[in-house]
N, C-alpha and C positions, 0 to 999 in steps of 0.2 A: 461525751468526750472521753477520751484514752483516761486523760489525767485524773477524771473523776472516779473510771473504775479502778483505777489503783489504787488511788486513796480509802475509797470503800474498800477494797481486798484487803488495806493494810490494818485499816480500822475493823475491818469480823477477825481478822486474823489477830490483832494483837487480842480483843475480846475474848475470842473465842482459849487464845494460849494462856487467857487468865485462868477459866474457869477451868480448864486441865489441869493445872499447876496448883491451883488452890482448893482442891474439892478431891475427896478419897473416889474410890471408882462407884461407888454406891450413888455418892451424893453426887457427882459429875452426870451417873445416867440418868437421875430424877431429875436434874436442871437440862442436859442436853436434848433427851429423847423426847423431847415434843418436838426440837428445833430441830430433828437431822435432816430431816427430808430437807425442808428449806436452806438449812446449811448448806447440803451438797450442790444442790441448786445455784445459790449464791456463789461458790467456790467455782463450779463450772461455768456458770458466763462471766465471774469476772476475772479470774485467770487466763480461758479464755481472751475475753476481749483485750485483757491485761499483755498478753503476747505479743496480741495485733497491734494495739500501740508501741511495746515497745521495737515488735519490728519496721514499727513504722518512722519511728525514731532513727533509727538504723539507717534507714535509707535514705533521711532528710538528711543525716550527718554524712553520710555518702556523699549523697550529690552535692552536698556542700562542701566537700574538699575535707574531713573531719575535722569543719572549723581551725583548722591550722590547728589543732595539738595532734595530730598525726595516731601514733598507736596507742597515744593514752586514751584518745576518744574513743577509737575501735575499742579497746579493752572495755574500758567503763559501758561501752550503752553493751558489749558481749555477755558481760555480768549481769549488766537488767533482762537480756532478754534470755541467760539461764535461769536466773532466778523463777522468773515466772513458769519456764518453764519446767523446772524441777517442780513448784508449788502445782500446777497441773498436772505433772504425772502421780505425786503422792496423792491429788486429790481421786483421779481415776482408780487408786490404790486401798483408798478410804470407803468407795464407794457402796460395796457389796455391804462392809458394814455398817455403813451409816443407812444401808437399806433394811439389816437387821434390826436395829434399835430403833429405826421408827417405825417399822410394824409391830414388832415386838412393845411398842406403845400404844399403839391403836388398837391393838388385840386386848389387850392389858395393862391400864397405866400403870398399875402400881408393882408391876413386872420385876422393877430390879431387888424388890424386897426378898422375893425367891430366892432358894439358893441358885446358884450360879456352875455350870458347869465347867468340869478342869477345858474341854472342848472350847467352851465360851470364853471363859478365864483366858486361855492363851491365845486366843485370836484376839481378846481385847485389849491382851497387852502387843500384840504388835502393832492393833491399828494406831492403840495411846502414836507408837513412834512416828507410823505414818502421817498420823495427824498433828506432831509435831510438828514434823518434815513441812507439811502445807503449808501452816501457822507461818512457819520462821520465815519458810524464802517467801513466801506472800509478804510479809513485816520486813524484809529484806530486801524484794525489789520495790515497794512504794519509800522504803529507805533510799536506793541507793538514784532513784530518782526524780527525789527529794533534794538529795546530798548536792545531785549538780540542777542549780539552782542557774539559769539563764533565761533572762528576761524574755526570749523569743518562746522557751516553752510555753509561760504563762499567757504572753500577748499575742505575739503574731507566728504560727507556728513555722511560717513559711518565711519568715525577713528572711534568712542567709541564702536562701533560694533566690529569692526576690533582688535583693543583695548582688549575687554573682550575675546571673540576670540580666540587669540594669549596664554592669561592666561589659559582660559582654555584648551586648546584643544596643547597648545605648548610644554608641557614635555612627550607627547607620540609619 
């Protein structure tokens, strides 16, 4: 289900923005650098998948007339389906080095005790941002999809379909 991999995205993403935030770059790549491979992994199919749903959201609210709230609906689901996808382009962004850090684990666990190059150093502070960037709008569209909370996402994803449907097509 759509709704399931957003919630996972939102839930490795807030995770994952803990342990960036709370851990110096030493201690962030002894806790990360077993998990990048997998990380990157995760981020790309459910960002990924996270897209697909919410364009698929899109399109239900489409052909459902935008539930009669017109351009707020258009805005709102435009928003989820930025979201997601700004969090998949920063993940593609991430990716080279989250390819570094987990070889650079498997070569050597105990790797980041080394010194560290000014090279390395500066690449690792942009990805820090990149992997921000993921984090948030990943944590920001299973928010903002959250936020609107209508009974038909969770139940039946097709009532308003179903709904218009029934009006049109039921007196013949």
């Amino acid at each position: 289900s759509f709704a399931f991999c957003q919630g996972l995205l939102g839930g490795i993403s807030l995770l994952l923005l803990y342990y960036l935030t709370n851990q110096d770059d030493r201690s962030f790549l002894r806790s990360f650098a077993p998990l990048a491979s997998d990380a990157q992994k995760a981020f790309m199919f459910l960002s990924a998948m996270s897209i697909v749903g919410a364009l698929d959201k899109w399109s239900k609210d489409q052909m459902a007339g935008w539930m009669l709230r017109g351009s707020t609906q258009k805005l709102i689901d435009g928003i989820i389906v930025a979201n997601y996808a700004v969090c998949f382009a920063a993940t593609l962004v991430c990716a080279p080095m989250d390819d570094i850090i987990a070889s650079s684990h498997q070569r050597s666990p105990e790797w980041f005790r080394w010194e560290l190059g000014a090279d390395f150093t500066a690449t690792l502070a942009m990805w820090r941002v990149a992997h921000v960037v993921r984090c948030l709008f990943g944590l920001l569209g299973w928010v903002s999809v959250s936020w609107e909370t209508r009974s038909y996402l969770n139940n039946a994803p097709n009532k308003p379909l179903h709904d218009i449907y029934e009006k049109l097509f039921s007196n013949q």
